[in-house]
KEDO-651670 format. One line per field, with one value per residue (C-alpha): residue number from 1; chain; x, y, z. Coordinates in steps of 0.05 Angstrom, whole numbers, always signed. Example, Ala and Ser with C-alpha at 12.3 -4.5 7.8 and 13.67 -1.06 7.14 Angstrom:
# KEDO-651670
resi = 1:2
chain = A:A
c1 = +246:+273
c2 = -90:-21
c3 = +156:+143
# end
This chain:
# KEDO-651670
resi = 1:2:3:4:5:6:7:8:9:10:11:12:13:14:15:16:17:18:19:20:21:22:23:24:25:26:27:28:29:30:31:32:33:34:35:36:37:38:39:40:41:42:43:44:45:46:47:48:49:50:51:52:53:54:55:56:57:58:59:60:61:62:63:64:65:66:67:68:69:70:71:72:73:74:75:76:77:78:79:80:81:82:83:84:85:86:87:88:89:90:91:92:93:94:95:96:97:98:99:100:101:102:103:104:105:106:107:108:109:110:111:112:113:114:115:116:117:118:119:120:121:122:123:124:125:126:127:128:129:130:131:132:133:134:135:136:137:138:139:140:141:142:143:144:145:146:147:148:149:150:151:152:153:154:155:156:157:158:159:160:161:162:163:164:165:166:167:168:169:170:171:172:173:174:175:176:177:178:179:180:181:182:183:184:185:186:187:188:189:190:191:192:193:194:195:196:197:198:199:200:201:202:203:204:205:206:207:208:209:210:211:212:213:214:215:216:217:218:219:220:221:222:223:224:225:226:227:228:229:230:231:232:233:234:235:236:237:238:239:240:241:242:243:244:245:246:247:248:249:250:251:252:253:254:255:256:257:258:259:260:261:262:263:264:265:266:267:268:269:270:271:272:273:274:275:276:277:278:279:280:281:282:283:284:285:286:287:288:289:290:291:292:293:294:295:296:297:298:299:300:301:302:303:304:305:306:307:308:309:310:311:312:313:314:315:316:317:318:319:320:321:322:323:324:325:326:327:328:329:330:331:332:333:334:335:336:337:338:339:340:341:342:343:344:345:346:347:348:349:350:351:352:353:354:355:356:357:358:359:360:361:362:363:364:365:366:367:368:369:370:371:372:373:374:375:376:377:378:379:380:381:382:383:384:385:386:387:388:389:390:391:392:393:394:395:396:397:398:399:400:401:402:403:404:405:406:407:408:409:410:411:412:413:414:415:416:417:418:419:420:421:422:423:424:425:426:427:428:429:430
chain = A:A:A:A:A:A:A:A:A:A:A:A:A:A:A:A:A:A:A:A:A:A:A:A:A:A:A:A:A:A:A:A:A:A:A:A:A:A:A:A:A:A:A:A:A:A:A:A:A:A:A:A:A:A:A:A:A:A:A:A:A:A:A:A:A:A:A:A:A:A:A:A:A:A:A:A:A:A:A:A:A:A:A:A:A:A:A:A:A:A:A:A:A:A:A:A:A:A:A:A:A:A:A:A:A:A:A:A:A:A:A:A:A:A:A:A:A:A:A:A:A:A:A:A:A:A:A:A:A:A:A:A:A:A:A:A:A:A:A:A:A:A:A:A:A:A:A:A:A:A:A:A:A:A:A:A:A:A:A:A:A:A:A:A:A:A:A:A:A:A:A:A:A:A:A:A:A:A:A:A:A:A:A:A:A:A:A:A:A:A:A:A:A:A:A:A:A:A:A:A:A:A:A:A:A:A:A:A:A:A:A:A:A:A:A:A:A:A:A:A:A:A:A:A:A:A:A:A:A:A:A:A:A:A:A:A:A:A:A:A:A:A:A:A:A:A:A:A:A:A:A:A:A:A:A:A:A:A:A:A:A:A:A:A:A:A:A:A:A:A:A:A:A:A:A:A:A:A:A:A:A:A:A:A:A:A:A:A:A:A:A:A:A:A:A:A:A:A:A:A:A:A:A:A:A:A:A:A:A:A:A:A:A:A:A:A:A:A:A:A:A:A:A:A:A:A:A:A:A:A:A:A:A:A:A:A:A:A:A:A:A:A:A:A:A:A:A:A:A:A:A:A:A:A:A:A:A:A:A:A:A:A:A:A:A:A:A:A:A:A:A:A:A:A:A:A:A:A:A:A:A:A:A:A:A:A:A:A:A:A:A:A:A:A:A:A:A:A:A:A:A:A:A:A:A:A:A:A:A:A:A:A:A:A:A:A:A:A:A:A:A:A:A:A:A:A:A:A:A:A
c1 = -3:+69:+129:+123:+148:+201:+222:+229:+274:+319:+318:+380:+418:+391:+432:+410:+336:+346:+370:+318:+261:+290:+296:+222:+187:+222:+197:+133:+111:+159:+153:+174:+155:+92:+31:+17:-30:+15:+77:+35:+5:+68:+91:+37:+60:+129:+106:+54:+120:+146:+78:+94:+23:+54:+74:+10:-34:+12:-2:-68:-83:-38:-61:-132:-114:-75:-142:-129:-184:-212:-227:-150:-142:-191:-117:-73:-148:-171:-112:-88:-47:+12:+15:+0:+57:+101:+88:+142:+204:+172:+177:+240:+271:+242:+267:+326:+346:+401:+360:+323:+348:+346:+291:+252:+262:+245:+180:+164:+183:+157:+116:+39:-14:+19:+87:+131:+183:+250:+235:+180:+208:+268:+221:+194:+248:+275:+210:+207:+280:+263:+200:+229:+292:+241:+203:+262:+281:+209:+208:+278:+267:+197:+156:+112:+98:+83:+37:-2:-5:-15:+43:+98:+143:+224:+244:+222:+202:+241:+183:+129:+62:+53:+85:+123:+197:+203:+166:+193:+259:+262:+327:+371:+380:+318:+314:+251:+221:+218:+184:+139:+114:+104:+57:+27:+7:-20:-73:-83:-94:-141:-186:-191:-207:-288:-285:-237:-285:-340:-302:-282:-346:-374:-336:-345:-426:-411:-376:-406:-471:-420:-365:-423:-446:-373:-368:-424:-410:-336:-357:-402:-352:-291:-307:-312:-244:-206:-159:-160:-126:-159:-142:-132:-136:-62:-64:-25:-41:-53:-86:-158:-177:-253:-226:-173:-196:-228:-215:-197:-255:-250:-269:-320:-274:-257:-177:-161:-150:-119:-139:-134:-106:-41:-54:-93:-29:+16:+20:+58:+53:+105:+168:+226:+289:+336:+409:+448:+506:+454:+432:+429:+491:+460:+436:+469:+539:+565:+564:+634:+626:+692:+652:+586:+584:+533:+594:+617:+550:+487:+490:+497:+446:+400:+414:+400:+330:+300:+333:+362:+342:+420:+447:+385:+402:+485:+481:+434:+491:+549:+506:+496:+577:+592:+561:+599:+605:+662:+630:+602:+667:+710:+669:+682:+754:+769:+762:+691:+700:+729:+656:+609:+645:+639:+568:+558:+593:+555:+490:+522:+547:+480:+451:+517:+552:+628:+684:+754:+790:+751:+780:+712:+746:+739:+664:+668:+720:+680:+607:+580:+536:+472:+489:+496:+423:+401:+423:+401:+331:+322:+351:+330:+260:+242:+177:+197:+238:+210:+222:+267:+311:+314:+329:+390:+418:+410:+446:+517:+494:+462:+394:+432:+471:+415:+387:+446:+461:+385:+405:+465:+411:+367:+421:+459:+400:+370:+436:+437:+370:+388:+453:+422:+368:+405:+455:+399:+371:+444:+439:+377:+391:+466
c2 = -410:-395:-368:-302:-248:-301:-317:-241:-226:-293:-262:-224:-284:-325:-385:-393:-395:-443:-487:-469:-480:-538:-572:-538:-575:-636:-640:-623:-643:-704:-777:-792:-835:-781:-771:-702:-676:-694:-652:-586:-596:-619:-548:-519:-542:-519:-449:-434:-454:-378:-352:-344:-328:-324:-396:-421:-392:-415:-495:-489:-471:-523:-575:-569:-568:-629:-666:-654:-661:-592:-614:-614:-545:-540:-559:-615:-643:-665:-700:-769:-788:-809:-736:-701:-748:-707:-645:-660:-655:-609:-553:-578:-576:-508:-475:-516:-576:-588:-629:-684:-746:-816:-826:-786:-814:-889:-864:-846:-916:-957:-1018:-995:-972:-896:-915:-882:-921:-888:-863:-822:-793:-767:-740:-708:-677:-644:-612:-588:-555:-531:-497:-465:-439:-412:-375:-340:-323:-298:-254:-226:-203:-166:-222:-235:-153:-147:-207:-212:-156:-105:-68:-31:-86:-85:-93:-69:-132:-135:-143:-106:-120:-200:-229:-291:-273:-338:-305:-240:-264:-323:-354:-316:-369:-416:-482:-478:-537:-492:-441:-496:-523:-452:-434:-501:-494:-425:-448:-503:-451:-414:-476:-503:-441:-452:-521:-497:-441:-482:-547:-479:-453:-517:-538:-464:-483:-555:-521:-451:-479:-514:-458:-400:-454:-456:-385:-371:-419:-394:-323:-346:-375:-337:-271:-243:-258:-291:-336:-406:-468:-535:-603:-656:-726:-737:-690:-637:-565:-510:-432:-429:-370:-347:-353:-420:-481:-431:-463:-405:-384:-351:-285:-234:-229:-302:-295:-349:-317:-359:-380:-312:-353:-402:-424:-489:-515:-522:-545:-515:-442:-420:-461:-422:-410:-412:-393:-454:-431:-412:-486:-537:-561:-644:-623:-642:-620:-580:-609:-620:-611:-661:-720:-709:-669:-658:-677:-739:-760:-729:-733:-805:-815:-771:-790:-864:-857:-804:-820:-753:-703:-696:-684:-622:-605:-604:-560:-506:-503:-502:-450:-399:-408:-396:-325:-265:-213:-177:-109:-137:-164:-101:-58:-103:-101:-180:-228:-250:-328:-299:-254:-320:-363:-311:-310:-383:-407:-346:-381:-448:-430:-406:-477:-506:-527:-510:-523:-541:-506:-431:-381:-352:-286:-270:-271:-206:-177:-181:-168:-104:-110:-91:-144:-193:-174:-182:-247:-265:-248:-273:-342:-349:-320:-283:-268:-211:-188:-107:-49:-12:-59:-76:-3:+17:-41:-37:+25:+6:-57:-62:-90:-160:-164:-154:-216:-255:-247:-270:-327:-349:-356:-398:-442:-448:-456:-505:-541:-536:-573:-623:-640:-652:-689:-738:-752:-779:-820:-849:-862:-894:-942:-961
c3 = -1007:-1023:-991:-1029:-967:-950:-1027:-1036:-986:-995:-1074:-1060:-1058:-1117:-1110:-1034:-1056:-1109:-1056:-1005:-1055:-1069:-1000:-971:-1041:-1027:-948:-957:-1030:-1040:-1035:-958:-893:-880:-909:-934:-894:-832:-861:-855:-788:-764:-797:-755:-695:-705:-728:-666:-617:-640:-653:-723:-762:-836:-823:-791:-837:-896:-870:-850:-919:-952:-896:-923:-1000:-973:-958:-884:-827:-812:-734:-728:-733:-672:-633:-609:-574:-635:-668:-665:-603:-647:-673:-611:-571:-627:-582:-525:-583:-621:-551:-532:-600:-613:-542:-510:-557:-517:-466:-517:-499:-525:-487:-520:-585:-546:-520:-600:-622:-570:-595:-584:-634:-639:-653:-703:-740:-745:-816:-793:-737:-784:-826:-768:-735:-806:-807:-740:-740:-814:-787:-723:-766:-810:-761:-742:-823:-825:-758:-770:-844:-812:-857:-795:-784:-860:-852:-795:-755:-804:-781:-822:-845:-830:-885:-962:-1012:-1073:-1123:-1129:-1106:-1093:-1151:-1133:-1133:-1178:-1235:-1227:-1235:-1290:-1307:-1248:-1192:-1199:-1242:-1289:-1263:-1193:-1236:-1275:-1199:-1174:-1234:-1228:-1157:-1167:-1214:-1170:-1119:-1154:-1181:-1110:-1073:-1079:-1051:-1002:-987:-983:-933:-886:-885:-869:-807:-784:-781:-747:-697:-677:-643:-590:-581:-574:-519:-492:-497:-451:-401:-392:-387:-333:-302:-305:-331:-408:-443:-384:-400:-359:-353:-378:-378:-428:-434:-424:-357:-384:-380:-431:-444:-464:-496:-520:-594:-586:-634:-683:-755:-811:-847:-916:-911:-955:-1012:-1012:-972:-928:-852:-804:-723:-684:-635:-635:-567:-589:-623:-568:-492:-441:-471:-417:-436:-476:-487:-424:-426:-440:-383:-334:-335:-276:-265:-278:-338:-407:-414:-468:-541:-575:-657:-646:-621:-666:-732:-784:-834:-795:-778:-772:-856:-863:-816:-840:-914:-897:-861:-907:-977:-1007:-955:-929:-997:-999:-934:-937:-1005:-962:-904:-957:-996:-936:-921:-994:-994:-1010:-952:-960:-954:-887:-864:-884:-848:-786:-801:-811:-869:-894:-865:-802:-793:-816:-771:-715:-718:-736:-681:-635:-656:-629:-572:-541:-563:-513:-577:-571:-627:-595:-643:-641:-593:-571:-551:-617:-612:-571:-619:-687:-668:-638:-581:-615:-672:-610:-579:-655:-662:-601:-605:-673:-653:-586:-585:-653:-629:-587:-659:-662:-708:-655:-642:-720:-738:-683:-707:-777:-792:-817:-865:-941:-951:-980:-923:-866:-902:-911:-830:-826:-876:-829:-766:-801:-823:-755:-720:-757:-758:-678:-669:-720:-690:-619:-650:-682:-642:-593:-643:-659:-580:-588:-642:-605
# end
């Protein structure tokens, strides 16, 4: 149930995962505005937008432990409405934030029996931009490949075998109560597994009778293993699949596998990412950094309606900015806070956030055009990440430095969303 591909790779800068561990403990095991249970399917929803299985699997198990409703993880059918009415930010956040409105956040807060209050919704919306930024850290460091798919991973885990990088590495970069938690919730894992085992195994029996029914008819219907579109209650469309709304079962040898497929977690599989300049000319115009800023406001905000998250959250961006890549930088010719910012504000700029006092030409000037598709893919849609692409780019950088430039897209991304999210909810409450 931990982070142990992801903690591995962020290893090679041990201040950075300090501060990672840090903020991901304190959003999802924390006193805050949701209930437990709620932070890890929210997690799951984020996570299935980008089809990333390490992350689903990774909540589904921690959303059970949680004391979390196994029909859930049938799909967004069987959740509550107030949850499921999460879905709209959730897609737009994770593909083009730059068209959540306030709106949005007054359809969530609306008086009725499935409102959110605005603490919640915070709460939310960290989580959902963590989660997505995440996905991307876990696709572009070949976590996902190692994972999931059985494939060759991209890149080579520090540690041998599956010890946690926190216990391989006592003492160098994380605080021993980070350590003290980590062992604790690995004997947790291990006393709970049987009763896990057993609450899998006994919604997989509830439900088989009626999906083997399902099964049938659909086949009949459409043809073996055709996919078709279904309705829901709120009239919206999404993929069925012979295997969607599957809960994970626990295999012979007692391993947790996941739903083989995502599809039940999200509506409108088709949305993604759309080039911000290629956008309708009546949609929203480009986002100055000089009338809304994470410094200026999005961390008072923030700070206020989820007590202490902003301070987490500011030391993680300050952290990634504070690396040393001088290596990196020299062998682009330029200074190591000319490169980050180059990328940084790369990353930005394809969200339509622009900084009045960057000369974007420069963009061009420091990174190569294979770095460019990279960063691209990684941010944009790190699903379609793959080994080729990974390798011709590659080439020319150190192991540390492929993951600090992987480090710099989770951070600017998850900026990005945040920024766009709260500056509607600063709408909202004017």
């Amino acid at each position: 149930g931990r982070l142990e591909a992801v903690t591995q790779q962020m290893g090679y800068h041990p201040q950075y995962l300090d501060s990672f561990l840090k903020t991901q403990h304190y959003l999802m095991h924390m006193d805050g505005p949701l209930p437990f249970d709620c932070r890890h399917y929210i997690a799951i929803m984020a996570a299935a937008r980008h089809q990333c299985r390490y992350l689903v699997n990774l909540h589904v198990l921690q959303f059970l432990r949680a004391g979390g409703d196994p029909q859930w993880l049938r799909g967004l059918d069987f959740i509550p409405p107030k949850l499921r009415n999460l879905n709209e930010i959730n897609k737009i956040l994770a593909h083009r934030p730059w068209l959540i409105t306030k709106e949005h956040i007054e359809k969530l807060l609306k008086i009725s029996e499935w409102s959110w209050s605005l603490a919640e919704l915070v709460h939310a919306v960290v989580l959902l931009a963590h989660c997505h930024a995440l996905a991307s850290f876990v696709f572009g460091c070949g976590c996902e490949q190692d994972e999931g798919l059985g494939g060759r991973g991209l890149l080579k885990p520090l540690s041998p075998g599956n010890q946690c990088f926190c216990e391989a590495t006592a003492g160098n970069g994380c605080s021993q109560e980070l350590l003290r938690i980590n062992r604790k919730r690995s004997l947790d894992s291990c006393m709970e597994l049987d009763s896990l085992r057993e609450r899998m195994q006994k919604i997989h029996v509830e439900t088989e009778g009626r999906e083997e029914t399902r099964l049938l008819q659909q086949d009949r219907e459409e043809g073996e293993g055709q996919g078709v579109e279904v309705s829901v209650q709120d009239g919206t469309k999404h993929r069925s699949d012979p295997s969607a709304g599957l809960s994970p079962l626990a295999d012979t040898d007692g391993e947790v596998t996941g739903a083989t497929n995502l599809a039940c977690y999200m509506q409108d599989p088709d949305f993604g990412y759309q080039d911000f300049a290629r956008r309708d000319e009546d949609q929203t115009q480009v986002f100055r950094v000089q009338d809304y800023s994470w410094e200026d406001h999005g961390f008072s905000l923030v700070n206020r309606l989820y007590s202490d998250i902003g301070h987490l959250l500011d030391e993680k961006f300050r952290m990634v900015d504070g690396l040393q890549s001088s290596a990196m930088a020299k062998r682009q010719g330029c200074e190591p806070s000319v490169f980050k910012r180059g990328i940084w504000n790369y990353i930005h700029c394809m969200f339509g956030i622009r900084y009045d006092d960057y000369d974007y030409a420069e963009v061009n000037q420091l990174l190569e055009r294979m770095l460019k598709v990279y960063i691209k893919t990684v941010t944009c849609y790190p699903e379609k990440t793959n080994p080729e692409m990974f390798d011709r780019f590659w080439k020319q950088f150190k192991h540390s430095e492929k993951v600090h430039v992987n480090l710099l897209i989770l951070e600017a991304r998850m900026q990005a969303e945040l920024l766009y999210a709260l500056q509607a909810i600063t709408q909202y409450m004017i």
